[in-house]
C-alpha positions as CSV (number, residue, x, y, z in Angstrom):
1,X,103.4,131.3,92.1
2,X,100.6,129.7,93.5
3,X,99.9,130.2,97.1
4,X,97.7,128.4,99.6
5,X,96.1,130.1,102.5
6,X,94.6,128.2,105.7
7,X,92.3,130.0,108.2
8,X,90.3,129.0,111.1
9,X,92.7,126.9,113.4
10,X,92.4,128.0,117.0
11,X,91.7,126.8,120.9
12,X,89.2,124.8,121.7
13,X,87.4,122.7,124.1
14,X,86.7,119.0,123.9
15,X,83.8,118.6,122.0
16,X,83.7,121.7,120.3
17,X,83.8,122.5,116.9
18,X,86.0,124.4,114.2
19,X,85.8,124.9,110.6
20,X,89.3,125.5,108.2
21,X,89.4,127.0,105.5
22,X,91.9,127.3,102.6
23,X,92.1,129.5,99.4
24,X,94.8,129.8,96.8
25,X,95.9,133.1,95.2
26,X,98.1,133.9,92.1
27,X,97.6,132.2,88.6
28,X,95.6,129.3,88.5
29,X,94.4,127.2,85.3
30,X,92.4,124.6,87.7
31,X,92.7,122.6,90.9
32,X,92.0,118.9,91.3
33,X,92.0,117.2,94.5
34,X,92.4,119.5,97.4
35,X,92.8,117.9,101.1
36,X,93.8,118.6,104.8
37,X,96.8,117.2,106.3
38,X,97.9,117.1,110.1
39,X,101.1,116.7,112.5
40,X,100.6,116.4,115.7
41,X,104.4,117.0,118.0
42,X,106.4,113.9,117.4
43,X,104.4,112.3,115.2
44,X,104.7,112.4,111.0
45,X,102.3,113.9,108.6
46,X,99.0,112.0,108.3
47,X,96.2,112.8,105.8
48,X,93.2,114.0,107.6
49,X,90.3,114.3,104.5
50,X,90.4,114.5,100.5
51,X,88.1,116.0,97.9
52,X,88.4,115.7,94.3
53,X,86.9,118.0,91.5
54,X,83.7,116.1,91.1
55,X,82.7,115.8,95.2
56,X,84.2,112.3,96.0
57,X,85.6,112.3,99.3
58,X,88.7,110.0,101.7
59,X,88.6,110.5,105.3
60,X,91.3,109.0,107.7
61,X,89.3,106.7,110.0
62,X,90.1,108.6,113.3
63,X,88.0,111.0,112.0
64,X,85.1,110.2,110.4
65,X,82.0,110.9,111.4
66,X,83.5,113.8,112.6
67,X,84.7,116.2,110.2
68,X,83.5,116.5,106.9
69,X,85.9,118.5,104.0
70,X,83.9,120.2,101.2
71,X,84.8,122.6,98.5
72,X,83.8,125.8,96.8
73,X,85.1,125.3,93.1
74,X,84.0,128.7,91.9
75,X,86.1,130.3,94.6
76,X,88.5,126.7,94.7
77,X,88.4,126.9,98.1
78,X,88.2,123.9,100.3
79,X,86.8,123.6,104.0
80,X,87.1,121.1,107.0
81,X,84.5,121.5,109.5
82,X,85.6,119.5,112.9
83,X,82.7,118.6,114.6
84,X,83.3,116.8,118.3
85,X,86.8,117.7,118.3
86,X,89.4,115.6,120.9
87,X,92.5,116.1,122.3
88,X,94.1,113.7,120.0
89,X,93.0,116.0,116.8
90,X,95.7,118.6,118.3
91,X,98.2,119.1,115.5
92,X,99.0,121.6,112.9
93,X,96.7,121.1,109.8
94,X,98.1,121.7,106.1
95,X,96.0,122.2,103.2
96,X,96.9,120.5,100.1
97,X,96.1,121.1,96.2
98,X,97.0,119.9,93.7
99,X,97.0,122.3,90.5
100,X,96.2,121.3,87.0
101,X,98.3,122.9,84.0
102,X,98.3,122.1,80.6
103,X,100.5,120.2,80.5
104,X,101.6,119.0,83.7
105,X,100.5,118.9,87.6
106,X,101.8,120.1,90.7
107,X,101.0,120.1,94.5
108,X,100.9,122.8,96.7
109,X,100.9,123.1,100.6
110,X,99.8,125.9,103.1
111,X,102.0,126.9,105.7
112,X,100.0,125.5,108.5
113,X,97.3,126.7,111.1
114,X,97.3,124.9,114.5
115,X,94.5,123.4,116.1
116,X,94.6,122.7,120.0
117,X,92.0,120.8,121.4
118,X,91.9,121.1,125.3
119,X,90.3,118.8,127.6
């Protein structure tokens, strides 16, 4: 059972920056596109960045500029540094992958690590 593991969410001030990470364990053939997701209190899921295998990257528009997602794919771990963080980038962010098999795909999601943004 593949699972995903998000580190780096925290308190900080406007303005300030913060970088997630997120790492999978257990039996892997190969990930594809791997992404950060966010839900802010009373508000749905929204995707925050994407990344596929070769590099190419989606951002949401609230935040680009601003954060830039990369990966590692000899450790398939994928980062989002927040640069210039705002209030309105509070929420709980959820890593996203999506893992290749032989035969068939599946996505997997993190549990979550919160990001408050004070101002």
């Amino acid at each position: 059972q593949v699972q995903l593991v998000e580190s780096g969410g925290g308190l900080v001030q406007a303005g300030g920056s913060l970088r997630l990470s997120c790492a999978p364990s257990g039996s892997i053939f190969s990930i594809g596109t791997m992404g950060w997701h966010r839900q802010a209190p009373g508000k749905q899921r929204e995707l925050v960045a994407a990344i596929s295998e070769g590099g190419t990257t989606n951002y949401a528009d609230s935040v680009k500029g601003r954060f830039t997602i990369s990966r590692d794919n000899a450790k398939n771990t994928v980062y989002l540094q927040m640069n210039s963080l705002k209030p309105e980038d509070t929420a709980v962010y959820y890593c996203n992958a999506r893992v290749l098999y032989s035969l068939s795909t599946r996505d997997y999601w993190g549990k979550g690590t919160l990001v408050t943004v004070s101002s």
